[in-house]
PAMAR-742254 format. One record per residue: x negated, y negated, z of N, C-alpha, C, CB in turn. Coordinates in steps of 0.2 Angstrom, whole numbers, plus 5000, padded with zeros to 4 digits. Glycine has a CB too. Layout:
N
XYZXYZXYZXYZ/...
***
This chain:
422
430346585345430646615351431346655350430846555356/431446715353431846755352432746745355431446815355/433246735353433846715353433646725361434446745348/433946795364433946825370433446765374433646925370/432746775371432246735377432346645379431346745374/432746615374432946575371433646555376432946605363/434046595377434646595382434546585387434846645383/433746615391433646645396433446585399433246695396/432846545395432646495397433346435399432246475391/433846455394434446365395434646395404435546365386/434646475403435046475410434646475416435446535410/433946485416433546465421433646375422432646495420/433546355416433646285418434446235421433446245412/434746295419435446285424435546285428435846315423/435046355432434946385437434746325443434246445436/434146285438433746245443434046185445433246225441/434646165439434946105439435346105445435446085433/435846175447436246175453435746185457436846235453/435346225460434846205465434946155468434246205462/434446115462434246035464434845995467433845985456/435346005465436045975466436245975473436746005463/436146055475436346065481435846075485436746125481/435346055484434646055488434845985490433746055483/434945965486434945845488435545845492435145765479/435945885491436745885496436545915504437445955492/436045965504435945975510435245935514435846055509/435045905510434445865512434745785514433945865505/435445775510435945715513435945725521436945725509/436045785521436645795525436245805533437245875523/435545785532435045795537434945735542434345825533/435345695538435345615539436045575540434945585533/436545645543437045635543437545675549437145655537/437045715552437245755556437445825555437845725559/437345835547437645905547436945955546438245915540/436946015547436546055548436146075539436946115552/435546055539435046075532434846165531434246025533/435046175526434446245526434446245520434546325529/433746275514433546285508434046325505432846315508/434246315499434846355498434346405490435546275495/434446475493433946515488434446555483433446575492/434246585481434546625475435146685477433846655472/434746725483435246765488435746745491434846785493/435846665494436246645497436946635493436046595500/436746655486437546635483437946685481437646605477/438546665483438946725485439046765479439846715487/439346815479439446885472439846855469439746975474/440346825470440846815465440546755462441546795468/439946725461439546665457439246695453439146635460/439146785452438846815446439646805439438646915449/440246795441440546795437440546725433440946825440/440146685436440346625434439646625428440346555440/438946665430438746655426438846695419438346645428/439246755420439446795416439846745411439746835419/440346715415440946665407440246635404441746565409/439946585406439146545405438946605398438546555414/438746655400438346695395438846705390438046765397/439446705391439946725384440046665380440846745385/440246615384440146555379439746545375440146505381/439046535378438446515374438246555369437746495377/438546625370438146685365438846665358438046815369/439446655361440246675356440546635355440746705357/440546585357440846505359440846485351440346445365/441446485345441346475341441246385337441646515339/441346325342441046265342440646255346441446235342/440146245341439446265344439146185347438846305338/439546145341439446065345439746065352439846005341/440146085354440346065360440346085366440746065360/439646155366439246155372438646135372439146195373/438746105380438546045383438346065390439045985383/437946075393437646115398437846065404436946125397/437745985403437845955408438545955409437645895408/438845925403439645935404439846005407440045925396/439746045405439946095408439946115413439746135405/439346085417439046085425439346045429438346065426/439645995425440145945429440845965430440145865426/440845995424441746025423442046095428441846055415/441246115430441246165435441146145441440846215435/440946095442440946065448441546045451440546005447/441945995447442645985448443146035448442945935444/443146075444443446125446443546185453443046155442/443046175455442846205459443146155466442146225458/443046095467443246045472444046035471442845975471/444346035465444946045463445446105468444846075456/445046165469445446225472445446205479444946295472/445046145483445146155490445746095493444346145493/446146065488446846055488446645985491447446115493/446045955494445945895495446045835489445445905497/446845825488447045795481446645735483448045785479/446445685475446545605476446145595483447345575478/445545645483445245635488444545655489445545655492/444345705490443645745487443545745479443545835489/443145715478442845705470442045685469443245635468/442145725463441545725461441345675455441345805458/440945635455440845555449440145595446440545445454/440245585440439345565436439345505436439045585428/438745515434438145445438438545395436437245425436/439045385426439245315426439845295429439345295419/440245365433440645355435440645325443440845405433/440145335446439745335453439645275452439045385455/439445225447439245155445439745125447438945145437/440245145443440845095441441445105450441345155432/441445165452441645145458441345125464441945195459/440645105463440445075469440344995466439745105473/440344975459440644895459441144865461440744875453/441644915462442444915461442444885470442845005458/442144945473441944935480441644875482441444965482/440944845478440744795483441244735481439944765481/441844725476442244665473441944625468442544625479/441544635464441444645457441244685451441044615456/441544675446441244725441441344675434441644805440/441144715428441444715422441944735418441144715420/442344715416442944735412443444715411443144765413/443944735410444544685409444944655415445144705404/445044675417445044655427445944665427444644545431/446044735428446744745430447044795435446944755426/447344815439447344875442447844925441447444865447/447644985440447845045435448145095440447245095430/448445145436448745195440448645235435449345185444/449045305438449045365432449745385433448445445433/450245395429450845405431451145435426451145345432/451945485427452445525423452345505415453145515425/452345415416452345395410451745395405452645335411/450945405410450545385406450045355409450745365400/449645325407448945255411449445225410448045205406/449745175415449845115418449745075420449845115421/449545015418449444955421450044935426449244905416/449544925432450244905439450244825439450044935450/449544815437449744705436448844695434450044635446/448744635429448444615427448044555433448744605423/447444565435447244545439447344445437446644585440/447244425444447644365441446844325437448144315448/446844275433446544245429446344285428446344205430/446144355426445644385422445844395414445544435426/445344435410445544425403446144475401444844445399/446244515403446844565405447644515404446744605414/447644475408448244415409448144375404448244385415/447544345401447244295397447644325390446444285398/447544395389447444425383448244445383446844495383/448644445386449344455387449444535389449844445380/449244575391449144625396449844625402448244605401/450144645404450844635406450744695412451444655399/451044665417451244725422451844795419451544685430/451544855421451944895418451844925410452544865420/451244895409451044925401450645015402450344855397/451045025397450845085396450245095390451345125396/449545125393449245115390449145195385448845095392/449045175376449145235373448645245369449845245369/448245205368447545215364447145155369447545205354/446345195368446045135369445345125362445745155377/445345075357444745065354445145125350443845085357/445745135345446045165342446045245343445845155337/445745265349445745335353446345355356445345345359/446845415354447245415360446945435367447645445358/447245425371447145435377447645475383446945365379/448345495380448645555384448245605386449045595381/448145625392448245665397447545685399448745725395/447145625398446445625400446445575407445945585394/445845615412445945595418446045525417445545615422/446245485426446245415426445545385425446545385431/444945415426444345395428444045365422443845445432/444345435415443845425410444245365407443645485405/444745335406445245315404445045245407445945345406/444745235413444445175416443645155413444445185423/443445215410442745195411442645185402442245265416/443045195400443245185390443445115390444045245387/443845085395444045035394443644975400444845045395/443244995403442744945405442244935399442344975411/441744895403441144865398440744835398441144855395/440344805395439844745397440444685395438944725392/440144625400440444555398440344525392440244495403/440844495389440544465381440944545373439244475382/441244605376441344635372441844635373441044675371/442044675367442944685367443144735366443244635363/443544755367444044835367444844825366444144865375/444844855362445644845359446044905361445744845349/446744885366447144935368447744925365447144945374/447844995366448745005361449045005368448945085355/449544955368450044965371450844955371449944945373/451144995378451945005375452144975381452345095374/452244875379452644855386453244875389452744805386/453544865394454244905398454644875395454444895405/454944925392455844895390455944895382456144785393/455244915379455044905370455144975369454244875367/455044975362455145065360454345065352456445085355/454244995354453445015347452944955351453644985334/452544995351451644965354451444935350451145015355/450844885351450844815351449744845353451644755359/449644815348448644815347448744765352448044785339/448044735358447944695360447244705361448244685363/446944625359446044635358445644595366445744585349/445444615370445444605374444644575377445844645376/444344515378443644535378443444525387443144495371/443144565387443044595395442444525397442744705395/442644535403442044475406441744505414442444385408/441644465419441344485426442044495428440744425430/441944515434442744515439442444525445443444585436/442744465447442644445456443344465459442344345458/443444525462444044515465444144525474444444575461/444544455475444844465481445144495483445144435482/445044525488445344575493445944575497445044585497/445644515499446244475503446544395501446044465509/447244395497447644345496448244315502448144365489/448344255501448744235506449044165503448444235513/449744175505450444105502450844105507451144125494/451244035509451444035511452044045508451244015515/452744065511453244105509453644015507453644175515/453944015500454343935500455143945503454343905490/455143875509455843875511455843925519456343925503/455343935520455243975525454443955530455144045521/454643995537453843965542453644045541453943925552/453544065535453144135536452744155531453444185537/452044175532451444185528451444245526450844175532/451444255517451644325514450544325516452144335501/450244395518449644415516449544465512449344425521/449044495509449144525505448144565506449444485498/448344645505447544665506447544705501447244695513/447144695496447244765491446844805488447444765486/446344795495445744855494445344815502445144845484/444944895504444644885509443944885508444744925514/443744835503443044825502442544795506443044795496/441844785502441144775509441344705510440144785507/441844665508441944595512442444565515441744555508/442844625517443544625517443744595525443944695516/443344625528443544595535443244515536443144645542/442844495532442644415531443044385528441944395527/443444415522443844385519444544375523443844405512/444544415525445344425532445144345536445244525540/444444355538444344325544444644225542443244325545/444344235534444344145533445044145531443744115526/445544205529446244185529446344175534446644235527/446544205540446844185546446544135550446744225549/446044135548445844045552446043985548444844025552/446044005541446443965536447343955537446244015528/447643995540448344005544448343965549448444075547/447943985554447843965558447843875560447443995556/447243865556447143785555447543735552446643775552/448043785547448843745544449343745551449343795536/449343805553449843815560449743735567449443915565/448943745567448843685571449043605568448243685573/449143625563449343545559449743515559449343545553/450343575561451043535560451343585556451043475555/451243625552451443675548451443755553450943665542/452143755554452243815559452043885554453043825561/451943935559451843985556451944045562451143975554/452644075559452944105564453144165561453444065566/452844205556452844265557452144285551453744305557/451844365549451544375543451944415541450944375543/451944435536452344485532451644515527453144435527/451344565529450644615526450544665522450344645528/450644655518450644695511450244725509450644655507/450344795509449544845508449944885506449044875514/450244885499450744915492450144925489451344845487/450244995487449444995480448744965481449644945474/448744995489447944975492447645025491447844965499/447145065487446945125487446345145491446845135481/446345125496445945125503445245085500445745215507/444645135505444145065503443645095511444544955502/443145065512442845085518442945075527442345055516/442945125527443045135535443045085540442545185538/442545055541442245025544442644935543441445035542/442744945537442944855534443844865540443244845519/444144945538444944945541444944945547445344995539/444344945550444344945558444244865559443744995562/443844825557443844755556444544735557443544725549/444744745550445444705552445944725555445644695548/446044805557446444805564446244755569446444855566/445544775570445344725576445844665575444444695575/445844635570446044555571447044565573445944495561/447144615572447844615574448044685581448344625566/447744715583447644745588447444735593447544765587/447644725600447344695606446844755607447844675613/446344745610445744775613445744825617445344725617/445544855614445644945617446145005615445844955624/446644955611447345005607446745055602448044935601/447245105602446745155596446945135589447045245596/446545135586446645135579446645215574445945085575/446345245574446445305572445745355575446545305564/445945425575445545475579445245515571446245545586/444545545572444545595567444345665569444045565562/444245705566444445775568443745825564445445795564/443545845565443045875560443345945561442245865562/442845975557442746055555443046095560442046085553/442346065566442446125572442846095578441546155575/443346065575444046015579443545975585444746065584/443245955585442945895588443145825586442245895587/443445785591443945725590443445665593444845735594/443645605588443245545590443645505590442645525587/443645455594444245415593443845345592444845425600/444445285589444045225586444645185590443845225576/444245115592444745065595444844985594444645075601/445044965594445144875593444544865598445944825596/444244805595443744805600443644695600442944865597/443444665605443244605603444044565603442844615597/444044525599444244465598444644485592443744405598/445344455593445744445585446244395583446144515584/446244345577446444305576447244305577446144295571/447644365575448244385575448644435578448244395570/448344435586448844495589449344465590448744525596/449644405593450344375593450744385590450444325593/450644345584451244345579451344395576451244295574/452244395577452744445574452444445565453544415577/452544505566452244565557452744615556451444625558/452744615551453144665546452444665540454144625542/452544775540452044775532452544815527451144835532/452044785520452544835516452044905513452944785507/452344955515451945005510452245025505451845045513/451945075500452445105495451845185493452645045487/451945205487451645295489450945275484452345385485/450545205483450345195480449645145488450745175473/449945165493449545165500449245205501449745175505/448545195503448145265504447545255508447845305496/447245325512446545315513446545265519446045305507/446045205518445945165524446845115523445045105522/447245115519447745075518448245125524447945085509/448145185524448645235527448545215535448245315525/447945215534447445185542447745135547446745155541/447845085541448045025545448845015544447544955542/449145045541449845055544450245115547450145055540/449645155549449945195556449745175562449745255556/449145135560448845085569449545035570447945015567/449745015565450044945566450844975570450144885556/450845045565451745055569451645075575452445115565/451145145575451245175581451145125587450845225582/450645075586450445035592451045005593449844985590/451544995590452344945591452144875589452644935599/451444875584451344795582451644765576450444775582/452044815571452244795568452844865564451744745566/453144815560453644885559453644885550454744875562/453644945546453344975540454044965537452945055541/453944955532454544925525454144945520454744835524/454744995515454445015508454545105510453444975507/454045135506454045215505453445245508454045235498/453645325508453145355511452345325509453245435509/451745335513451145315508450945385505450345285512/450145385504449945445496449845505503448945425488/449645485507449345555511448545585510449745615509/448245535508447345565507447045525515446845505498/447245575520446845535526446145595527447445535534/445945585524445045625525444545555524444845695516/443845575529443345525529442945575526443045505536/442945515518442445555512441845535515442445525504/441145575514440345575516440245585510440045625521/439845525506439445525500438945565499439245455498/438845585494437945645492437745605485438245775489/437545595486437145545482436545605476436545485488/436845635471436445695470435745675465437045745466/435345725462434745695460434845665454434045735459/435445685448435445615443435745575445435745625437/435945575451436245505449437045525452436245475439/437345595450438245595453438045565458438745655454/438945585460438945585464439645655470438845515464/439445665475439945695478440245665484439745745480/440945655484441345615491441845665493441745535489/441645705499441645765502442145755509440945795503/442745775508442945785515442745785519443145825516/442645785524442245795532442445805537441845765534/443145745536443345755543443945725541442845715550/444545735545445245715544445545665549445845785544/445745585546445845565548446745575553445645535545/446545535559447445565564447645495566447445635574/448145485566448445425570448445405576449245425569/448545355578448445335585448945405590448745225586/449445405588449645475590449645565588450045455592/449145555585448645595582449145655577448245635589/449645615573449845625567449345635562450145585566/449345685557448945715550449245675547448945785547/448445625542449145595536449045615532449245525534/448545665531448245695526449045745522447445755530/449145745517449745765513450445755516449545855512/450245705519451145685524451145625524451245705534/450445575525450645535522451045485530451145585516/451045405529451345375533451945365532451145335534/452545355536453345355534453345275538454045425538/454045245532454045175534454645205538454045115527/454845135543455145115548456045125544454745035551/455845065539456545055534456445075526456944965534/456545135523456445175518456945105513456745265519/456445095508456645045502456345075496456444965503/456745135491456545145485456845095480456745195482/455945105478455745055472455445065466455444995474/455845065459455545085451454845035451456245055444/454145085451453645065452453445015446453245115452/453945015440453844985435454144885438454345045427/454444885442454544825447453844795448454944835454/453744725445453244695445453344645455453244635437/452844665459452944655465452644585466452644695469/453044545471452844495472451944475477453544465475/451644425471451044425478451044345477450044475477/450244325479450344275482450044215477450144285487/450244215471450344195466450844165464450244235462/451144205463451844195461452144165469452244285458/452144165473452344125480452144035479451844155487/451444065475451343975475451743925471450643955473/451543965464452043955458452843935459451944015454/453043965467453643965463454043915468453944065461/454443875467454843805469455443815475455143775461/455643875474456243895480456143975482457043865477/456443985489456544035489456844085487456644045492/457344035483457744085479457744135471458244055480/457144075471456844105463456444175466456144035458/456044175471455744235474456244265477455144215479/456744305479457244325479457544375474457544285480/457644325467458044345463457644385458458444285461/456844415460456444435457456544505455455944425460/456844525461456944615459456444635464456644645451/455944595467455644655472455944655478454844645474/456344715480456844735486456344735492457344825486/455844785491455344795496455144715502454744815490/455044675497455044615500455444585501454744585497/455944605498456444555501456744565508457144545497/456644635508456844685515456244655519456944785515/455644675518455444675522455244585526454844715521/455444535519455544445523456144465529455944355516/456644485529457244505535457144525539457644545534/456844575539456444605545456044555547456144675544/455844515545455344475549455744435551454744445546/456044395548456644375551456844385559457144425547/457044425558457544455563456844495568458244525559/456244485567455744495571455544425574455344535568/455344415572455244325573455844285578455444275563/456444295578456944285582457044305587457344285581/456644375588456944405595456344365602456944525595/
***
């Protein structure tokens, strides 16, 4: 076969790959409300001749020849291209193992070392070691920065791949370099990964006090059940003897989670018919979503905490809570990703989680790149290990939880406080 004919072929099969991609995105979307049509050859705009122009320079000049990769390449244009439409931390494109790893994460199991990450000035992050998991077992520390994973460095690779290098089957093990806070030389740690069941929803009561810290740190497919058997669990100590006179709700470094789970649990703290949030589509057509039913916790007085590590369905349920006047926001602005992603499930396997529609507040505030504002503004050094509800059980007096360093909480127990009293 002749080099030229040889080319021609890789790029018809490039041709067919994006097709098929965007054939299954419009064939989604027929079972979704949005309008289907065959997507042909004509329909792609002029300026897509230039994309396959770089395409032809590379593969003919591209002098590392190992490191064209037709898929990679197709994915790196893919993101690229979702990149330009400024929908940060929000519209994203997964391959398929990446598509895997965030819908385990979703249903509240997976495999790995079981901790929750961030990406930050300083580098991968670890914000805290999930509790009993091998991450904390292995000495894994809130606030480690991670610098290699399996003797790789890992600067300035996205967070996803950085997650998906350091996941793994249960039974294996991964050695990360790390640099704990307040050290200046990094430290191997061998870590061997297992299953990870994680709770959604934690709850302590506060020591020295009649007030219940809750905690939600993700809006996953069991979260409005797991809310449910907290608060009846509240609930049924309250009728005991054991008062329970305010909650203090904690959705610090929630990174949202499904729609449907955040309207559950407003329900339980929202009386019947208040709005929870409005969504807005393309052609400004507004739907609006409302407490509905029965809820274990409209009464008692609430304080939440947020911080800029709040997002998505997290954003949701602390703009329902303030504007409605049902409770008052302690901590920092949240991230500002208020879009309803619409999954495309493509034919290998990616996947695309597409904008669609922008979520608005009960008084029809954009939180999309604005983001919710707390009530009483409390900056806090993210590298502050926050109190949850662990450490509440663990710990003997109020004052040892106090003297922790998390301000956030301590402002926001006061405010409950002084909510609780009026």
């Amino acid at each position: 076969m002749q080099p030229k004919q040889k080319h021609r072929l890789k790029r018809i099969t490039v041709i067919l790959t994006l097709v098929g991609v965007m054939g299954v995105m419009f064939l989604a979307g027929t079972f979704t409300g949005f309008m289907a049509r065959p997507v042909l050859a004509n329909d792609r705009p002029a300026q897509f001749d230039v994309f396959w122009e770089v395409w032809d320079l590379v593969e003919q000049h591209f002098v590392d020849r190992d490191q064209i990769d037709p898929t990679r390449m197709t994915y790196g244009a893919i993101q690229g291209m979702l990149a330009v439409l400024g929908d940060q931390n929000h519209t994203v494109f997964f391959t398929p193992d990446e598509a895997k790893q965030q819908q385990s994460q979703l249903d509240g199991s997976f495999e790995g070392i079981g901790a929750y990450v961030e990406s930050s000035d300083a580098g991968f992050r670890i914000v805290a070691p999930i509790h009993g998991s091998p991450a904390e077992e292995a000495g894994i520390l809130a606030g480690d920065i991670v610098l290699k994973v399996d003797g790789e460095d890992v600067a300035g690779l996205p967070e996803w791949e950085v997650i998906s290098r350091i996941r793994g089957p249960a039974g294996t093990t991964v050695l990360l370099t790390v640099l704990h806070p307040n050290t200046e030389e990094p430290v191997e740690i061998a870590v061997t990964r297992g299953k990870i069941d994680v709770e959604s929803v934690t709850w302590a009561r506060i020591p020295g006090t009649d007030f219940v810290y809750l905690q939600i740190s993700q809006f996953a497919a069991d979260t409005g059940d797991e809310l449910q058997k907290a608060l009846e669990a509240i609930n049924a100590e309250a009728e005991t003897g054991a008062p329970v006179k305010g909650i203090l709700l904690d959705l610090r470094n929630n990174p949202g989670g499904y729609l449907q789970e955040a309207l559950r649990v407003n329900t339980q703290f929202l009386e019947s018919g208040k709005v929870i949030l409005h969504e807005r589509d393309a052609s400004d057509q507004l739907r609006t979503y409302r407490s509905v039913g029965e809820g274990l916790a409209r009464e008692i007085p609430m304080v939440v905490l947020i911080n800029q590590g709040t997002a998505s369905a997290g954003e949701i349920t602390a703009g329902a809570l303030k504007e409605n006047e049902r409770a008052r926001l302690v901590g920092q602005p949240t991230l500002g990703t208020g879009t309803v992603l619409q999954p495309f499930t493509l034919s290998d396997g990616s996947v695309l989680r597409l904008g669609v529609t922008n979520w608005l507040t009960p008084n029809k505030n954009l939180i999309k790149n604005q983001g919710v504002a707390p009530d009483s503004l409390v900056e806090q050094d993210p590298t502050i290990r926050m109190i949850d509800a662990y450490q509440l059980e663990e710990a003997a007096t109020l004052g040892e939880i106090l003297a922790h360093g998390d301000k956030q909480f301590n402002v926001g127990l006061l405010q409950l406080r002084l909510s609780a009293s009026q």
